[in-house]
N, C-alpha and C positions, 0 to 999 in steps of 0.2 A: 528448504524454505525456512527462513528464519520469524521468528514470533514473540514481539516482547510487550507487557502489559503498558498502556499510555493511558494518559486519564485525558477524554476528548469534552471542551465544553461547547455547549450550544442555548441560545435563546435563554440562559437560566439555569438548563440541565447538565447533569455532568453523568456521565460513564466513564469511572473507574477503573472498569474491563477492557477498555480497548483495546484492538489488535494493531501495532507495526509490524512491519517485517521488508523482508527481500523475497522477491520469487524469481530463483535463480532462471526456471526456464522462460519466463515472460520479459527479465532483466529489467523488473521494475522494481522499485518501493511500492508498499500499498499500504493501507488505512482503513478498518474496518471499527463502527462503532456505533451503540445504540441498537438497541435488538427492534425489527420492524416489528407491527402489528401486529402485521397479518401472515408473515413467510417467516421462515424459519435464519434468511440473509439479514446480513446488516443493513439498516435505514440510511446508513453512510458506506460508500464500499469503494474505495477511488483504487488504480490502480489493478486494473481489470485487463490492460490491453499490452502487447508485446513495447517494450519498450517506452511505457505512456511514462511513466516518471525514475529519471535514471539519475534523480537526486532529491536528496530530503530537502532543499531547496525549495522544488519544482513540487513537491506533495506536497511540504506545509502552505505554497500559496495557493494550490488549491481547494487547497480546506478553506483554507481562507475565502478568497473566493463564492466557498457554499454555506460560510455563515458557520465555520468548526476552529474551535482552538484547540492547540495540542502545546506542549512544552517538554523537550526533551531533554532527559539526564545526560549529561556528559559520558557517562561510561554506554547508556546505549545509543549515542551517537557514533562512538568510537564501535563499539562492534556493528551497528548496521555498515558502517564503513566497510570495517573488517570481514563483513557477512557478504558486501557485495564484491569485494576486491577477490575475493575467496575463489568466488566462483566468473570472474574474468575468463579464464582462460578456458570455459567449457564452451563446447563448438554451439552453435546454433541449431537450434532443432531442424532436422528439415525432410517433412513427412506430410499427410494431408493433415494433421491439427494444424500443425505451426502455421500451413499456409493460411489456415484458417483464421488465427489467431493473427496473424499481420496484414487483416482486411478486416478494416473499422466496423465495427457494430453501431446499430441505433440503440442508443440508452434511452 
């Protein structure tokens, strides 16, 4: 899994700490930022489900979407790239998680 610091804004606030990354076995992109209140998870957490965003694309519009900016460096656009293309050729998991993991959850 790949991890690289994003500075996320929202309503005003910004977190400097935020997490990108790839998750090779879900073959998504994700977005993690804003420490919640109350749980020890991010208040923003996209990219939770097998295949939910299989491009920086598809993440940044749904940040968008939930009211989150992000702007990415050219050199970590090029390795999340290179982070996903990496791990292409790994087989799909296929076990009682995975199946589990490619049957939608309630958020």
């Amino acid at each position: 899994m790949s991890r690289y610091t994003v500075t996320v804004t929202s309503e005003g606030r910004s977190d400097p700490d935020a997490v990108i990354g790839y998750d090779p076995p879900l073959r998504t992109f994700f977005l993690q930022a804003f420490p919640h209140q109350v749980t020890d998870d991010p208040a923003l957490w996209l990219g939770t489900f097998d295949y939910e965003f299989e491009t920086l694309d598809g993440l940044h519009h749904a940040a968008l979407a939930e009211g989150y900016r992000f702007t990415l460096s050219e050199s970590v656009a090029v390795q999340l790239a290179d982070d996903k293309a990496r791990d292409a050729d790994r087989p799909p998991h296929d076990g009682p998680l995975s199946a589990l993991l490619r049957h939608p959850q309630t958020k």
